[in-house]
N, C-alpha and C positions, 0 to 999 in steps of 0.2 A: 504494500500500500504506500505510494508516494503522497509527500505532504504538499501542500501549497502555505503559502502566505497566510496569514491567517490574523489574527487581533484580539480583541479582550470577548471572552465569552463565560459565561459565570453557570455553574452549573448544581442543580437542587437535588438532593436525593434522601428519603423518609422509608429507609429500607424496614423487614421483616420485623426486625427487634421491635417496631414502632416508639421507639424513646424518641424525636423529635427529628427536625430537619437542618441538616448539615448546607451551605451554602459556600462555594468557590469561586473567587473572578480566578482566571486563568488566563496570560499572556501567550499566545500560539506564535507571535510573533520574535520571542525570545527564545534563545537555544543553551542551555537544554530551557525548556519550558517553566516560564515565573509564575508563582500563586502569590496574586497582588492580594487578597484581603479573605479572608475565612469567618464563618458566622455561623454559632450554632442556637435553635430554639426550639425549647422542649416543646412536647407536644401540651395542652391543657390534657388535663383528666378525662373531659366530655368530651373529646375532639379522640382522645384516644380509646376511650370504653366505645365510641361508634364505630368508629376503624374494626376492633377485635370483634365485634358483634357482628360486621356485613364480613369476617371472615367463614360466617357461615352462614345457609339458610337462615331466612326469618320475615317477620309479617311486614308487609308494603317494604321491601328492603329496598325497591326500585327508588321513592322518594325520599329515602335514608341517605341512602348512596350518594343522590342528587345532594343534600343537604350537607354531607359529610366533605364532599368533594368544592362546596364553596367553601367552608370553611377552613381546610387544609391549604386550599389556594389563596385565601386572606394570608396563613402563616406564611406560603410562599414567597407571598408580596413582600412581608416585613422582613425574611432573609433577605432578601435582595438588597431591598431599600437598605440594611444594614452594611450589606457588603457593599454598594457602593458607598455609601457614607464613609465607609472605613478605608476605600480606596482612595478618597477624595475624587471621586469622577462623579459626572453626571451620567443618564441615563440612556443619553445618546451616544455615550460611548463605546457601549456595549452592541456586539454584535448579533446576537443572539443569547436566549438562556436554551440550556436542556434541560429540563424536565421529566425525571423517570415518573411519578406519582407513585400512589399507594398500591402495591400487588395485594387485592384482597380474595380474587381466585388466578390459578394456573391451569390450567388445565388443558396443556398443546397436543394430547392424547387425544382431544376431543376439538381441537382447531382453533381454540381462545384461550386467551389471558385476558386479564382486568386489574388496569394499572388509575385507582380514580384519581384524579384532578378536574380540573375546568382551566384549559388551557386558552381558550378566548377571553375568561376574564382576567388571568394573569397577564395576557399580552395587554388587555386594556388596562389595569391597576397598576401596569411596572412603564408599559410606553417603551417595554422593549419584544422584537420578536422572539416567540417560542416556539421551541421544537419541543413536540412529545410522542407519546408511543411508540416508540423504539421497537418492541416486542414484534410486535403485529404482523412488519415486512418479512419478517424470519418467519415466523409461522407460514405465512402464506406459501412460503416457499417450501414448506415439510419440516422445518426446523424445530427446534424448543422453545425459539425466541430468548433461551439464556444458557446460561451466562453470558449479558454482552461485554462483561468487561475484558476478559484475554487479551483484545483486539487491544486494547489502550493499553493493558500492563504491557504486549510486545513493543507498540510503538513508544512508551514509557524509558523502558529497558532500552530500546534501540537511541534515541535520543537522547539518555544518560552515558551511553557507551557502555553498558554495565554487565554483566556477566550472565550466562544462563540462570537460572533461580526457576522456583515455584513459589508464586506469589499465593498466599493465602489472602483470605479475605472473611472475616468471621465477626459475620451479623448475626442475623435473628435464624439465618441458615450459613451454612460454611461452605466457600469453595474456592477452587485451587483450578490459577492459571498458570500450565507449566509451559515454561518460555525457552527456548533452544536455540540456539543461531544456525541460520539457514533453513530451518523446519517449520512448518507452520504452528502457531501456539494450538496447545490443548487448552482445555479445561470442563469443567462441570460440577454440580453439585455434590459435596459428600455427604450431604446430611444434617442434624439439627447444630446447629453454632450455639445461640445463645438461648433461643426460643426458648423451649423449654426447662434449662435453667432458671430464666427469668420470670416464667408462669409459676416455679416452682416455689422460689424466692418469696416472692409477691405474697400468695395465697401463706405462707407461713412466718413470713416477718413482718409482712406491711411495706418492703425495700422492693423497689422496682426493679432490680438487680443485686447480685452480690456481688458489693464492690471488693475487688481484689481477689475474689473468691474466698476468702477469708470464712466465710459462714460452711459455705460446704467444705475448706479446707482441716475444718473440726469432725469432721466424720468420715468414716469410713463404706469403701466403696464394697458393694457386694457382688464380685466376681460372678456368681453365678448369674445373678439380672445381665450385667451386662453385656454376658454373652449371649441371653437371649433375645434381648433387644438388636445385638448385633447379628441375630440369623434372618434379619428382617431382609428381601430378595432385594431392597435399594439398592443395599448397601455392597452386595457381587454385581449388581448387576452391569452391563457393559457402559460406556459413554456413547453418541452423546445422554445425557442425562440431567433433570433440572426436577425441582422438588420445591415445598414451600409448607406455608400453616396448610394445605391442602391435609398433607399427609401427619405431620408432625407439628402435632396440636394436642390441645387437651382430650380428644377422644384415645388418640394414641396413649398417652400418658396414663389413663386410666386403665385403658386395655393391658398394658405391660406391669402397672400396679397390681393389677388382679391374675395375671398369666404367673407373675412370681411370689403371690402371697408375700406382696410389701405393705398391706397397706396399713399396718400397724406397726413397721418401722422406722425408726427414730428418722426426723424428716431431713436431719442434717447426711442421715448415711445417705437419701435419697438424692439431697443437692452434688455429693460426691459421685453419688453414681451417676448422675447422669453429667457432671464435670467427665468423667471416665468416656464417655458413650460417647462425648463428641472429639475428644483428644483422641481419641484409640480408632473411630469413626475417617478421622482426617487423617490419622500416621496410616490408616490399611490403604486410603486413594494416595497416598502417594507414593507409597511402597509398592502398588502394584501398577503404577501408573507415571513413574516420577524416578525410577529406583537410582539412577546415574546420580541427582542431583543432590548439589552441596550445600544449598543456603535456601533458608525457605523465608522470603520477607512479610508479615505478617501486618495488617490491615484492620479495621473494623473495632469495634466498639468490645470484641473478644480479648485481642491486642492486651487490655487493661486490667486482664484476671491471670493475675499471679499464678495461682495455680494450675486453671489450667494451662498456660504456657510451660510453667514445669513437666506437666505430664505430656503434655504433647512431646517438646525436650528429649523427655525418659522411653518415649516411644520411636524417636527417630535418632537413636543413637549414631552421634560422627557427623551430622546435618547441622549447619549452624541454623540457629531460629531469632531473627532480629527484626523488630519494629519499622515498618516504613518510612519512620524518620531516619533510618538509614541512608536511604535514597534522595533526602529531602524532601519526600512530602508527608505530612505526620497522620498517624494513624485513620485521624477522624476525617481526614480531606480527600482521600484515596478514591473513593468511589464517587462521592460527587464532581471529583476531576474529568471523572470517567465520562460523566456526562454531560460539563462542558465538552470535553474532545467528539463525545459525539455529537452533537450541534455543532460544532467545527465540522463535521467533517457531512452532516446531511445538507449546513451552505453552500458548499461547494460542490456538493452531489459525488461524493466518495463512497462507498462501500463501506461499512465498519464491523456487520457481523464475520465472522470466520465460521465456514460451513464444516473444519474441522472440527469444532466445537461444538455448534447446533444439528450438526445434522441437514442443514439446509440443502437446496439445489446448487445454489451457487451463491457469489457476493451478493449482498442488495444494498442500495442506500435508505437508510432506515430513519423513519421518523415522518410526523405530519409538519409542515410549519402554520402557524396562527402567525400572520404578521399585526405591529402593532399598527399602522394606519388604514 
């Protein structure tokens, strides 16, 4: 994928974990690539309990949806307005925003995805254009529609000059873009990241996550759960591959509670076990998928739990495992950069999915654009 010229394009992304929306202006016409201003806003309570509710059936969810999706697009507004306040640019500066929205179902088995936003009324509240729905072009084409980041870690990597790696990435689901020189990037889904941690978290301390891991890092993991959680066919099964709350949600959660006669064990061994399920989850895709490589750069709002980074570590012995701030760009900026690049690259009508990755027919340029006049 050759680059062009390119300019400041700011990019939003309110991934799986739903804790809030990360925003990036990103310079395309600097090399390696400059992140002028970073802005993050949690989600409110009500704007989050709607999100988790339309991730599953429910009554009139059509005008939920609607409702849910102006008001995530108001937050969108105000990252922006932030990032450029923080840039000192005005509004015309900007070239574009991307706009991944909220994934509340997945489902490319069945020929859709559903990412909400309202991207007409971002382009009219911000007065810049936006690019959305990424997903959709892939699909169309036979693909998963994701993981679309790969494409950006290789062009990332390429433009830092920087070494082969597998870049993680561990959100509210986990996945690994393994990047090679001269080979087209892999990647796909391995499974739950933080999701489930965090539903577990929540429901027994009141903490919307466990910072540091710290709470589940007081208990102890029960080997046998999580080999049985790990006979789940996701987790063999081949690439391309992509997964979400579809699968691994609180219906799962219950169901593996009840398949191992946990549900009267201490709830911190359950926070361990399932720190376990997603580090051991991520060490088997990259060990059977990844086994050359030497440095695995880490990503995502996962990045920030001590422990499990240790166990992941303890499972990929001889692999170095270092934060994205390595590379310079810091944990929480990674994937909304990604979608700055892709707005960069649907202006120009570039191609950005890798069909190595989705499954697709071939390249496509992906995204709608809303412009703002």
């Amino acid at each position: 994928m050759s680059e062009m010229p390119g300019g400041l394009y700011i990019g939003l992304m309110s991934g799986t974990s739903m804790d809030g929306v990360d925003g990036v202006l990103i310079d395309f016409q600097r090399h390696p690539w400059q992140t002028r201003a970073h802005a993050h806003h949690p989600f409110p309570a009500e704007l989050k309990a709607s999100l988790m509710a339309l991730n599953s059936p429910g009554e009139d969810e059509i005008h939920a949806a609607a409702l849910a999706a102006q008001d995530l697009t108001r937050l969108y507004a105000e990252v922006v307005a932030d990032v450029c306040q923080q840039a000192g640019i005005a509004a015309n500066a900007v070239q574009a925003i991307g706009a991944h929205g909220q994934t509340i179902r997945h489902r490319p088995e069945c020929g859709y995805t559903v990412q909400l936003q309202a991207p007409a009324l971002l382009a009219e509240l911000t007065s810049i254009d936006v690019v959305a729905d990424f997903r959709s072009r892939d699909i169309a084409a036979g693909g998963q529609g994701a993981p679309l980041v790969p494409a950006f870690h290789s062009a990332l990597l390429k433009s830092l000059q920087a070494e082969d790696a597998v870049v993680l990435n561990i959100g509210g689901i986990a996945n690994i873009s393994i990047i090679q020189r001269d080979r087209p990037p892999l990647g796909f889904d391995c499974g739950p990241g933080n999701a489930l941690m965090d539903s577990w978290c929540e429901r027994h301390t009141g903490a919307p996550y466990d910072a540091g891991g710290a709470w589940g890092a007081t208990g102890q993991h029960r080997e046998a759960a999580v080999a049985q959680a790990l006979s789940h066919p996701y987790f063999m099964s081949p690439p391309p591959k992509s997964t979400g709350r579809d699968l691994f949600n609180e219906v799962w959660l219950q169901n593996w509670l009840t398949a191992c006669g946990l549900h009267h064990a201490p709830a911190h061994d359950i926070q361990a076990s399932l720190c376990e399920i997603t580090a051991r989850s991520i060490a088997m895709a990259i060990q059977m998928h990844a086994s050359a490589c030497s440095q695995v750069i880490v990503c995502g709002g996962g990045a920030f739990n001590q422990a499990l980074m240790q166990r992941i570590e303890r499972h990929l012995p001889g692999i170095q495992v270092v934060p994205s701030d390595a590379i310079g760009l810091p944990v929480m900026q990674m994937e909304a950069a990604a979608f700055a690049w892709l707005a960069y690259r649907h202006v120009h009508r570039l191609s950005a999915n890798e069909p190595t990755v989705t499954g697709a027919r071939g390249p496509r340029v992906l995204g709608a654009l809303y412009p703002a006049g």
